[in-house]
N, C-alpha and C positions, 0 to 999 in steps of 0.2 A: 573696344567699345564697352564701357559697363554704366552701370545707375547705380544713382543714389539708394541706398537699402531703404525702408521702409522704418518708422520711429514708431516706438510707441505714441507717442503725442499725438499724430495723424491717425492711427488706430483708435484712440479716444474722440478726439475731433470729428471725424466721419463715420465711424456706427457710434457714438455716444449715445447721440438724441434718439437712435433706429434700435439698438440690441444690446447695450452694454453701460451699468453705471460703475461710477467709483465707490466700491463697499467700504474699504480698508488698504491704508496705507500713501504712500506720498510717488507716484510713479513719475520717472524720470523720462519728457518728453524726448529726450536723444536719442536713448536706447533704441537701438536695431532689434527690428521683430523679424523672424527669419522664417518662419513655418509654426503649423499648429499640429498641436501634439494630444491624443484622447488619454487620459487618465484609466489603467486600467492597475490595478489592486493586486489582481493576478499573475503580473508579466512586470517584470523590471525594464524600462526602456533604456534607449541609449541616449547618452548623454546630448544635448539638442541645444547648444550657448543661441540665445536669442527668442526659443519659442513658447508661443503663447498654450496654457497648458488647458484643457477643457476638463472640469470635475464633474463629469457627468455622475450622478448618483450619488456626491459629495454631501453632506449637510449638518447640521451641529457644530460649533464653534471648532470642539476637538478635533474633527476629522479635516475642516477647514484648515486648522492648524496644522496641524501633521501634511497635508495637502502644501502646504505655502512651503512649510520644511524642505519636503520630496522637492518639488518644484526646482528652487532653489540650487538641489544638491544636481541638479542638471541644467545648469545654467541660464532658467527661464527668464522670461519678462515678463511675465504676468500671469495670475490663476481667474480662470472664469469659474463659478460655480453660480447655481439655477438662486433667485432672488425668489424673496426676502430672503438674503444674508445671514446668518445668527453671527454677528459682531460683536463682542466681547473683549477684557483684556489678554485673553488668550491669544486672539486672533490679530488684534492690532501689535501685541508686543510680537509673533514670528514676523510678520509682514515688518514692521519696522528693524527687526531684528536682519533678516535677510534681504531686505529692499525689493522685495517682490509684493508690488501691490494685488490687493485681490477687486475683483471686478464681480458684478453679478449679472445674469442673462436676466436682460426682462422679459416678465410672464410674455406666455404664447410665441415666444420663441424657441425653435427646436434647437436642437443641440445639430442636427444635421443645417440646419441656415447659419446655425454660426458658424460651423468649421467651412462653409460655402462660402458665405460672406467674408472671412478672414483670409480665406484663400486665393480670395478673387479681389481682396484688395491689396494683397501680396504679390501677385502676379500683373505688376507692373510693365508698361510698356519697352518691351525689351531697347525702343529705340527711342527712349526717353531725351539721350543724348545727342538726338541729330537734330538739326534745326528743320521744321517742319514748313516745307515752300518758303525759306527764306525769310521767315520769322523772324525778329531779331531775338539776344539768348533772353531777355529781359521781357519777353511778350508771357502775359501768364496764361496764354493759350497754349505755351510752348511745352506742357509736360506730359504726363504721360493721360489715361482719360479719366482719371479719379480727378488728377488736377485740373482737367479742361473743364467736368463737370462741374466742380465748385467754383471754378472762375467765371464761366457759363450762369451760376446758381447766383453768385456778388454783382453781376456784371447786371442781372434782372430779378433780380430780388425774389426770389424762386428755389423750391427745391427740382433737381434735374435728373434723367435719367438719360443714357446713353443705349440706345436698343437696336439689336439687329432684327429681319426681316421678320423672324421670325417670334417677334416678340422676349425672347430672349436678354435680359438685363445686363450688358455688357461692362457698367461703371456707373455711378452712380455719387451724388454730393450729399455734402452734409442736409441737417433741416429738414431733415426728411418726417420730423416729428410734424411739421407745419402742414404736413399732407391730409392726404381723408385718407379710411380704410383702405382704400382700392392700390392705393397707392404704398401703404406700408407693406399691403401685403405681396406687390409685385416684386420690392427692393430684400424682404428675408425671401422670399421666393427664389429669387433671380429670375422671374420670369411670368409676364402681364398674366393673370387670372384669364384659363381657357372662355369664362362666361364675357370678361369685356372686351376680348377680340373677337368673340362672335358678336356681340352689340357692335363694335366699332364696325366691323366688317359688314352688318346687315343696314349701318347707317349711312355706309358709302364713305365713310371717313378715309380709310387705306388707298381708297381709290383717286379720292380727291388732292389725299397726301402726296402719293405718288405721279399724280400725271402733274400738279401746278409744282414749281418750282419758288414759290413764297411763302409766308407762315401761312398753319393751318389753322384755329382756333377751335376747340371743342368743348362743349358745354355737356353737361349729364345732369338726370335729376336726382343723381345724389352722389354726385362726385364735384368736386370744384375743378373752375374751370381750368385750359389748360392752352398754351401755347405748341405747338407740332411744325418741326421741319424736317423732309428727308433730305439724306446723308446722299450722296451723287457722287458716283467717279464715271464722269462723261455721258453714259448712257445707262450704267449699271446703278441700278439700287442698294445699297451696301444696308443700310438701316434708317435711324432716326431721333431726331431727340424733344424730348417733353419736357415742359415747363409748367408747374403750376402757377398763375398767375392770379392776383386782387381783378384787376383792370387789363382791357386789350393793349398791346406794344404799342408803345409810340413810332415812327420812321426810325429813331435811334435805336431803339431794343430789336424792330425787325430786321434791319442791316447787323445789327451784333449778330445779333441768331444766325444771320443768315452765312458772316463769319465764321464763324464757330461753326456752321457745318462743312464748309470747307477745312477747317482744321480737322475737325472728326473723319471727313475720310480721307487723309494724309495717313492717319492714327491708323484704321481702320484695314485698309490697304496696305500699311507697312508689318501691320501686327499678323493679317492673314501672309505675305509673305515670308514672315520672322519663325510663325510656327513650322512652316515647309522646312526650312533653314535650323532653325531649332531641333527636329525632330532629328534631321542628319546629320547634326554637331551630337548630339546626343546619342545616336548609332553607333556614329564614331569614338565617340570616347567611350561607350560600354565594349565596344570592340576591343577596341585599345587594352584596356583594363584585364581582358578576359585571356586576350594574347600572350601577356605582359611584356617583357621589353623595360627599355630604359624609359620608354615613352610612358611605362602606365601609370607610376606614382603618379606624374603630372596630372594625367587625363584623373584618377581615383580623387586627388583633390578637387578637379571641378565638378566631381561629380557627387562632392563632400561624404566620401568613402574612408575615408584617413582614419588611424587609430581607431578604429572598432572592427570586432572579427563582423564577418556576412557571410553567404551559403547562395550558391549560385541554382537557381529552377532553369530547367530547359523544358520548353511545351513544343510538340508535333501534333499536329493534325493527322489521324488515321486517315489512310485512301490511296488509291490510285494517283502514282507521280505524273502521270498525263491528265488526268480528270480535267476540264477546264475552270472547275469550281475551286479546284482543293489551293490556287495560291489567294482570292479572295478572302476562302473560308481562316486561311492562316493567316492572314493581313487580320479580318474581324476577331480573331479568336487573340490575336493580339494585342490590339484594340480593348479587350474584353480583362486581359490579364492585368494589362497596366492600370485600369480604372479600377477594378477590384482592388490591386497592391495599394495604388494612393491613398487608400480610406485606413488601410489596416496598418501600411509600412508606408507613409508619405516621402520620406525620403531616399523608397525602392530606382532602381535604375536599370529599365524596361529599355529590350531592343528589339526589334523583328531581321535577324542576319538570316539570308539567304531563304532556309524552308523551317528556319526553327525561333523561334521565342526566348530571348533569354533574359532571367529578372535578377537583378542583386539584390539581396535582402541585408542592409545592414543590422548589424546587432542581433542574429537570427540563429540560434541552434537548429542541427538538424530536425529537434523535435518540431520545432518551430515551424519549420519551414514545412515539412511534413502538413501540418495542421492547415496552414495557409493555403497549400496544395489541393488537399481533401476537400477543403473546403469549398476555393474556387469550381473544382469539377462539381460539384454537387450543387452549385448555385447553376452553369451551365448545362450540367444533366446530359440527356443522349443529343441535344441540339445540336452541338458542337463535338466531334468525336477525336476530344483529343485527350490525350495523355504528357506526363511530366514525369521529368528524372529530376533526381533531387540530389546535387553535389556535399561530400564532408563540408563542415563547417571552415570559415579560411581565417586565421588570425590575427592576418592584414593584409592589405589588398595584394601584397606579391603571394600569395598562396591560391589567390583568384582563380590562377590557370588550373592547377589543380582543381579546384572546386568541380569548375566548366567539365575539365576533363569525366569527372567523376559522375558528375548529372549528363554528359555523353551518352557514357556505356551505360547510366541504367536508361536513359531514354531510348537507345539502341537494344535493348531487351523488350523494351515492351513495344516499340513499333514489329519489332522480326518473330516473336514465335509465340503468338497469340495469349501472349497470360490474362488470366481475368482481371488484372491488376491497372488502374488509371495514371495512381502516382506508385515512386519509390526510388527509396533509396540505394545506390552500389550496395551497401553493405546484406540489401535486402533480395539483389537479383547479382551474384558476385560470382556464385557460380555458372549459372546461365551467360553471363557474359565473357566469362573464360571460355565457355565452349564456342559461342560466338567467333572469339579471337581466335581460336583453331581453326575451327572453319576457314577462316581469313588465309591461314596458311596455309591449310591443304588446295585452297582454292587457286593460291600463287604459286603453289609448287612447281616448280618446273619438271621433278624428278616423282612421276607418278608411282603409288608404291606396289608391289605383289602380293597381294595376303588374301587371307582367304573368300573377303567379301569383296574386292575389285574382280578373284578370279567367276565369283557367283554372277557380279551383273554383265561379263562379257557375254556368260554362259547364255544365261536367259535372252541375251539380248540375240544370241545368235539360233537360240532355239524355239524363242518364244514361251520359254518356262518361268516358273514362278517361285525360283530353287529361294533368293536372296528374301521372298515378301514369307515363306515358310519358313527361314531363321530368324527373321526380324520377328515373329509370329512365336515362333518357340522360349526365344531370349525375354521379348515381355511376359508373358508366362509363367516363367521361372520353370521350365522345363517339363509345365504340366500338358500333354499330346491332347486331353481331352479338349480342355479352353481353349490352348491356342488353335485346334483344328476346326472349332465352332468360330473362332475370331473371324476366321476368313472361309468359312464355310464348304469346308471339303469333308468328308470320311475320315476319323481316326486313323486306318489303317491308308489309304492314300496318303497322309500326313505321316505316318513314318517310315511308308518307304520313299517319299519324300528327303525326311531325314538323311537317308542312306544315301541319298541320292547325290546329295549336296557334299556330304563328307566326301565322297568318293570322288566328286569334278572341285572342289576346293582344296581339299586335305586340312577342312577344321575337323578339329577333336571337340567335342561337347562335353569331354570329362575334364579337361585343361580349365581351368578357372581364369589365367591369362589370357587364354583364346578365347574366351565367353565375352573378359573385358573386352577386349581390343574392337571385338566384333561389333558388340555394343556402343563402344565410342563412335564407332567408325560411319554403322547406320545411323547414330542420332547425331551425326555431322551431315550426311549425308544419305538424308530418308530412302526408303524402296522406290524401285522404280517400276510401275505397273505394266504386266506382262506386256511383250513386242514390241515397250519401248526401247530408245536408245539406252547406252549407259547412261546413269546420273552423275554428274561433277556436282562439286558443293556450288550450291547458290551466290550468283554475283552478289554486290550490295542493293542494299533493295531501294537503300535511299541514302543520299548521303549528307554527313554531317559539318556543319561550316564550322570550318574553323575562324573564322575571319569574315568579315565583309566580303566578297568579291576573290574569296579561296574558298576550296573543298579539299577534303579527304577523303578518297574512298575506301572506307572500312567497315562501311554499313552488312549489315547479311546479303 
């Protein structure tokens, strides 16, 4: 199943008259528009054949120019920059030069509504290509709801909008210049001004909308009128659609409408279905990808990963593996990471596998990634208690597993042994994480070993002494009796005939520099054990890490 891609031409045609004129240059309505891309000065992006380029902060014929260049040299369709335009021969010969027309935002248009609005009229209906209740292919209701809209819009001489319950601006038609205020501002918006669904709602409108099943007509004293029908799938309220109208519907315009809202929630229903379905094609193939296998080229191109290196983040949520909050919070917190990426890395490839988060960032150095990390936790703050591992950079998508790997163990460092630390990279927690992997194997060990600190916690365990928490106590130290016997709060001279104590039921030497290490590795693999308890073993895994969808590993602490 796939769709038609998106043209420039319908990009001009439907926000023309709403957020965008022709400055400069001759724009080729065929052209496929693929995604929007922000202009940043500072950061070289990756190459992007198709997308529309936003010049936030652009202005001056030269800088326009140089803009149209760049553009260009990554295969755009088009540069927007904030209007009045400075147009020039400068600007018209790149533009004509490189066939990248430039567009200009009109005033009181944010740069955040137009990358909204470009976004969302890119985000076509996935099932454009199915015939909607039987439609024939030739009904111009048949498309996705940008097309329903405008055919909606021809069909009753109207600008239109497509809205869910929640007032929310789902798709929306050309002509939307033809509107009052209220109305331009719901369509850069995406979504009806909180003050006129509290007037609708205090006039009884929603209510009237929702319980008759005919058109609704609403009149205001400074808005123009409008035509209203809800969207129905049987008993459910899905949304509704608006028409500005001259004059009330005739029988013929109320039966279209009323059409057309039956085609709306085919769309509407299939599209909430589509995103379910979507989310877990899309699982799937960051899975895929992250695995690798023969399968992952494939899955890397649909997930237009190809030829540019990316750097894999993996996010945990801190807490209790039983908590009954902690798989919600890691569902929202992932929720939370993908929204962040799509603003900054739009073409990021966000999964929630099993208890962890994983993001591909294409075109991303570590620095990079880093920066995106920091950033994300500090927009979420203590809300959210989670932490990121941040994988080497991969130089194409078969180096992906590695990456994963890499953002693994440093994520497996900062969940198990409390660093102050939110994000990082392996190369940043790389010895912490070797010792980790030790632990792992003293913990598998089948063949427990003799030495001098397994002989100290038999000891204790069977005496109820404190021989093994007195060398762990001397060894941080660095061998000074006074500190480490305030450490743990005994008598100097208890503390070393302590010492004595220990040498004599162990047979460590504290002049062997070997024995000090070993001693050392030994308890920071596996901490003291507080007087009368059992032995201590090294620590199971505390959490474990997916490797896959529907696989684990257990190599956690």
């Amino acid at each position: 199943m796939t769709t038609a891609p998106v043209v420039l031409g319908r990009v001009l045609a439907d926000l023309g008259s709403t957020l965008v004129e022709l400055a400069a240059g001759t724009p080729d309505p065929s052209r496929p528009v693929s995604g929007v891309l922000i202009h940043d000065p500072l950061e070289e992006p990756a190459r992007w054949p198709g997308a529309v380029v936003l010049g936030v902060g652009v202005a001056g014929s030269d800088s326009v120019a140089a803009l149209t260049e760049r553009a260009a040299g990554l295969g755009a369709a088009a540069v927007v920059v904030r209007s009045p335009v400075a147009v020039d021969e400068t600007v018209t010969a790149a533009s004509d030069r490189t066939g990248v027309p430039v567009l200009g935002l009109a005033p009181g248009a944010s740069w955040a509504q137009a990358a909204a609005l470009l976004r969302g009229l890119l985000a076509v209906d996935d099932f454009a290509d199915e015939d909607p209740g039987g439609a024939p292919w030739d009904n111009p209701l048949s498309g996705d709801l940008f097309a329903l809209a405008n055919a909606i819009a021809a069909l009753l001489d109207g600008p239109v909008t497509v809205e869910d319950r929640g007032g929310k601006v789902l798709a929306f038609s050309s002509r939307q210049d033809e509107g009052d205020p209220a109305r331009i501002t719901t369509v850069l918006d995406r979504q009806v001004p909180a003050d006129k669904l509290r007037d609708l709602e205090a006039r009884g409108a929603f209510h009237a909308l929702y319980r008759n099943e005919g058109v609704l007509y609403v009149d205001g004293p400074h808005d123009k009128p409008r035509a209203a029908i809800a969207v129905r799938a049987g008993g459910e309220i899905l949304g509704s659609i608006w028409v500005i109208i001259r004059d009330r519907l005739g029988p013929d315009g109320e039966r279209a409408l009323a059409e057309a809202a039956n085609v709306a929630a085919l769309h509407l229903l299939r599209r909430r279905a589509g995103e379910d379905v979507g989310h877990r094609l899309r699982a799937d193939l960051v899975a895929t990808v992250l695995e690798g296998g023969t399968a992952a080229p494939r899955a890397a191109a649909r997930l237009g990963l190809t030829h540019q290196p990316a750097c894999v983040l993996a996010l945990a949520v801190l807490g209790d593996d039983i908590a009954p909050d902690l798989l919600a919070t890691g569902r929202r917190a992932a929720e939370a990471l993908a929204l962040h990426l799509s603003a900054v890395h739009p073409r990021a490839a966000t999964a929630y596998l099993g208890d962890v988060t994983y993001a591909v960032l294409p075109g991303s150095a570590e620095e990079t990634a880093t920066r995106v990390a920091d950033a994300f936790l500090s927009r979420v703050g203590s809300r959210v208690p989670a932490v990121i591992g941040i994988g080497r950079p991969a130089a194409d998508p078969s180096d992906l597993p590695r990456s994963r790997a890499d953002a693994d163990r440093a994520l497996r460092v900062l969940t198990a042994t409390g660093t102050p630390h939110r994000a990082a990279a392996l190369k940043d927690v790389y010895l912490p994480s070797l010792l980790l992997d030790l632990a792992d194997q003293v913990h598998t060990d089948a063949h427990p070993s003799d030495d001098p600190v397994t002989r100290l916690r038999a000891y204790d365990a069977e005496h109820h002494s404190a021989l093994t928490e007195t060398l762990a106590a001397w060894l941080d130290n660095f061998g000074d009796v006074i500190a480490a016997s305030a450490a743990i709060h005994v008598h100097p001279n208890t503390f070393r005939y302590r010492l004595k104590r220990l040498a004599q039921v162990s047979g460590f030497d504290p002049g062997d520099p070997a024995a000090r290490f070993e001693a050392m590795l030994h308890l920071r693999l596996t901490p003291p054990t507080p007087p009368g308890a059992a032995p201590s073993r090294p620590a199971p895994p505390a959490r474990h890490q997916r490797k896959g969808q529907g696989e684990t590993d257990d190599t956690g602490p």
